[in-house]
PLY file of the C-alpha trace (Angstrom):
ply
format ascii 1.0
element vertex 131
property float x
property float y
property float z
element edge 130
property int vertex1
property int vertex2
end_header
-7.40 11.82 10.13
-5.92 8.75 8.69
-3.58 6.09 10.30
-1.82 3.26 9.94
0.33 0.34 11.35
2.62 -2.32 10.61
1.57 -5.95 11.03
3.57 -5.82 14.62
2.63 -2.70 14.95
6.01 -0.95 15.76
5.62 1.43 12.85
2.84 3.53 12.85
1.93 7.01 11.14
-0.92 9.47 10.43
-2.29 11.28 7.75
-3.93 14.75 8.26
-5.64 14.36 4.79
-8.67 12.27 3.43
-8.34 9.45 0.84
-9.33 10.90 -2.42
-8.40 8.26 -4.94
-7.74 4.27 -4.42
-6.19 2.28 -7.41
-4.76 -1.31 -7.91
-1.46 -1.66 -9.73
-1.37 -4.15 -11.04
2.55 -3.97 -11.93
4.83 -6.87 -11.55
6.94 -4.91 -9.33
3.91 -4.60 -6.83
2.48 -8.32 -7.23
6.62 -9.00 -6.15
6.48 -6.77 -3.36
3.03 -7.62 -2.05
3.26 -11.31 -2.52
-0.57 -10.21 -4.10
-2.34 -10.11 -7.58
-1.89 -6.53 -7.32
-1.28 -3.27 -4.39
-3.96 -0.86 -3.01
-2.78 2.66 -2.86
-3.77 5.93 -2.29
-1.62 9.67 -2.75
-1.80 11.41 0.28
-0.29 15.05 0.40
3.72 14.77 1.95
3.15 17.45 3.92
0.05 15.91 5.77
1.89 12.82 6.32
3.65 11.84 9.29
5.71 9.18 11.07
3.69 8.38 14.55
6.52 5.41 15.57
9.15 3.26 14.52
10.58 5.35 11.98
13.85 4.13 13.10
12.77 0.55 12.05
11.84 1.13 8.73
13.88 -0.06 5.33
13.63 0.68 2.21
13.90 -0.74 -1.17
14.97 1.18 -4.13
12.66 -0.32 -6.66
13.01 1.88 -9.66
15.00 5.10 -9.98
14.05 7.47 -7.51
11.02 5.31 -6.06
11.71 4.34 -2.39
9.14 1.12 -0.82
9.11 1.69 2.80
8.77 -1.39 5.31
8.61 -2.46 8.62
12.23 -4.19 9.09
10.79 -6.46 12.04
7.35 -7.59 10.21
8.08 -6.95 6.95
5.08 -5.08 6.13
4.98 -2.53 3.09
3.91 0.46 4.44
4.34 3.11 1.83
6.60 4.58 -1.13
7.44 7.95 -2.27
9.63 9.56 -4.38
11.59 12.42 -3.00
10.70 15.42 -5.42
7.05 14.55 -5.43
4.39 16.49 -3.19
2.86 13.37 -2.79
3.36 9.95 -0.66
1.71 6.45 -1.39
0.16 4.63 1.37
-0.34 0.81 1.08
-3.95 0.65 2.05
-3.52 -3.01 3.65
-1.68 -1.24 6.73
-4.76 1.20 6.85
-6.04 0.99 10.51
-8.57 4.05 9.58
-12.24 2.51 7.87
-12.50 4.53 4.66
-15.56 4.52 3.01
-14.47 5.04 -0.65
-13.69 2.28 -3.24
-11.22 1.31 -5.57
-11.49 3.56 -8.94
-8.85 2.29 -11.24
-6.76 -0.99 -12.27
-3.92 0.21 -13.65
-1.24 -2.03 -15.17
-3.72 -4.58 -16.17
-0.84 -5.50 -18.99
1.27 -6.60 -16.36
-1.31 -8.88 -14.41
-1.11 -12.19 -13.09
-2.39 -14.55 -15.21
-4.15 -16.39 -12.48
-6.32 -13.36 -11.65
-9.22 -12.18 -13.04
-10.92 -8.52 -11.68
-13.68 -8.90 -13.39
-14.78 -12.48 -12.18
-16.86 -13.21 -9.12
-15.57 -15.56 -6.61
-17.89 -17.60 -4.29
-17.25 -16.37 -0.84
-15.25 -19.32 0.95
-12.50 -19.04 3.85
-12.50 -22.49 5.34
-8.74 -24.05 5.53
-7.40 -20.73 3.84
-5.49 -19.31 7.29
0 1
1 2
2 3
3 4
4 5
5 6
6 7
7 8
8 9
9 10
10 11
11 12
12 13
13 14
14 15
15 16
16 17
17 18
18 19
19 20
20 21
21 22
22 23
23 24
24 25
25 26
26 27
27 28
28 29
29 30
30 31
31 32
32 33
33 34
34 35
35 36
36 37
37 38
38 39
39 40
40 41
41 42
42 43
43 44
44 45
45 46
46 47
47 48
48 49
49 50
50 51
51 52
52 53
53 54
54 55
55 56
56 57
57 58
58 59
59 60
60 61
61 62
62 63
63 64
64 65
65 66
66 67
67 68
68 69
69 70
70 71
71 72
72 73
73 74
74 75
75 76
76 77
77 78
78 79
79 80
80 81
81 82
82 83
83 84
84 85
85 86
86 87
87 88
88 89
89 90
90 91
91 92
92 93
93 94
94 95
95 96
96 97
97 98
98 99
99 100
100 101
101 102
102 103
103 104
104 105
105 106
106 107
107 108
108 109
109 110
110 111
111 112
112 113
113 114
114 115
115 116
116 117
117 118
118 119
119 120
120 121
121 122
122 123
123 124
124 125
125 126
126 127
127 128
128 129
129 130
């Protein structure tokens, strides 16, 4: 079982389904939404998906036709998105609270990228003054 919470935690949910396939998109929509150089997502089956909390307090952003971003309306964090007539829902792995052991497969979007960000170059590890 999967789950996962908002950055205040009010909205929470669980998944009774494994992550099968994680991919970055790299999509200007996403960056926009995720402040980021790109989203981590997985597909998890609708019908294994489920609201734990806080489903009240979530909004939602239509961002293309069809295509609903789900957030925290407290914290702002993106939690997932879905599209109505699919079988499937998109978690945004960041509010994963579940370890998972499997790794990204796929960049997808790469045409859309940020400029300033590079997947294929290695970064020296460095955190001080960056909180």
């Amino acid at each position: 079982m999967l789950t996962g919470s908002c950055l205040c935690t009010a909205v929470a949910y669980a998944v009774d389904a494994d992550v099968e396939r994680i991919v970055h998109c790299h999509c200007q929509t996403c960056r926009k939404t995720h402040g980021t150089a790109f989203s981590s997502v997985a597909s998890v089956p609708r019908e294994k998906f489920r609201w734990i909390r806080g489903e009240a307090l979530l909004g939602a952003f239509e961002s293309s036709p069809g295509k609903f971003r789900r957030f925290c309306s407290r914290c702002g964090s993106h939690i997932m998105a879905e599209r109505a007539a699919q079988p499937v829902v998109l978690l945004r792995l960041g509010c994963l609270d579940t370890p998972i052991a499997e790794r990204p497969q796929v960049h997808i979007w790469r045409s859309d990228a940020a400029s300033w960000y590079d997947p294929g170059r290695q970064h020296p590890e460095r955190s001080e003054g960056l909180t």
